[in-house]
N, C-alpha and C positions, 0 to 999 in steps of 0.2 A: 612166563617164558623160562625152560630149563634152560641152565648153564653148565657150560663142561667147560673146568680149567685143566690146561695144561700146564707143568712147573716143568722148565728145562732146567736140568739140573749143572750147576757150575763143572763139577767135578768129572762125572760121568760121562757128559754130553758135552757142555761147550769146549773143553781143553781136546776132547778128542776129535771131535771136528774140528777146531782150529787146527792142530797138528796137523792133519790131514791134507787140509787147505794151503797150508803154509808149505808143504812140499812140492806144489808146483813153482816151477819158475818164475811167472807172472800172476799175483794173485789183485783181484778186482773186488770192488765191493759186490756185484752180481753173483761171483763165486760162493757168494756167505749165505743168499736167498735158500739155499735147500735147507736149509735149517728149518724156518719158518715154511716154506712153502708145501711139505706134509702134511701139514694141516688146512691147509686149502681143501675146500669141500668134506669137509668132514664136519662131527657134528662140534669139534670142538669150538666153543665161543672166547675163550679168552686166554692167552699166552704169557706165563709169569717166567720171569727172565732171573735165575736166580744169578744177580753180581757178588755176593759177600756171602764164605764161609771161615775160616780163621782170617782169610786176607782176602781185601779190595781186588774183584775182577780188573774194573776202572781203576785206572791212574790217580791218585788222591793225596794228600796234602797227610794226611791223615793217620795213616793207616799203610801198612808196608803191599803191594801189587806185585801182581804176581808177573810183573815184568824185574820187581825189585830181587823179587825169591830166586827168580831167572838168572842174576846177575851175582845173586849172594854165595860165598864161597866157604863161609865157616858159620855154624850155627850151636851156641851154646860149646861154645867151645871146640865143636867136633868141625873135620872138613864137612862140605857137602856140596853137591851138581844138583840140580835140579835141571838143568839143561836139557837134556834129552824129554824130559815130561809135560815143562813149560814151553818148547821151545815153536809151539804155532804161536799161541797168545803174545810170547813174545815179539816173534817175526811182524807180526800182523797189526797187532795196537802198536810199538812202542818204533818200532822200523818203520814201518810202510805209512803209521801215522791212521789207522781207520778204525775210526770209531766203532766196534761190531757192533757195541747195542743201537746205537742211532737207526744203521743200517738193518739190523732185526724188525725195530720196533715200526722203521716207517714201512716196512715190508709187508709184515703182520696188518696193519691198520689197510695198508692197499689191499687186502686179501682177505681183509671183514670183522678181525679181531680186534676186540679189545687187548691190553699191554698192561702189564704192573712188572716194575723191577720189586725181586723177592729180596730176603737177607736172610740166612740162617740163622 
């Protein structure tokens, strides 16, 4: 059986649809499914989520999130905003409390795909 993977890319793709999403007033976990839901019926078979490129998509013990980068003010000495670039991912994980990959992945799997969260 061929496979076609798809990689969403952290950078590219989820912070700009977050932002996006985060503009409306009221945002819902249902709001998040177009992500995933383009590839419904097509031929791709599997959905890789990429969470980690310098910094944890996800909230993490670990590792600085890009809810933390959101809130950071000075970097290596220098001021810095990230605010305006981070500010869906923020609104939406760290505010509103919703898990986006949970809501992806169980989206993805209702609509025939296999899931792998990627890392750079």
């Amino acid at each position: 059986m061929k496979r076609v993977y798809m990689n969403i890319d952290i950078n590219s793709v989820t912070v700009p649809f977050l932002n996006n999403t985060a503009k409306q007033k009221r945002v819902t976990r249902d709001m998040l499914y177009p992500l995933v839901d383009i590839y419904r019926e097509t031929e791709v078979t599997d959905i890789l989520f990429n969470i980690f490129g310098q910094s944890s998509f996800p909230e993490t013990d670990y590792w600085d999130s890009y809810s933390d980068i959101y809130e950071r003010r000075l970097e290596n000495g220098k001021e810095v905003d990230y605010t305006e670039y981070l500010y869906g991912p923020h609104r939406i994980i760290r505010e509103l409390g919703i898990d986006v990959f949970d809501v992806w992945i169980k989206r993805a799997r209702e609509n025939g795909h296999r899931t792998w969260l990627s890392i750079r």
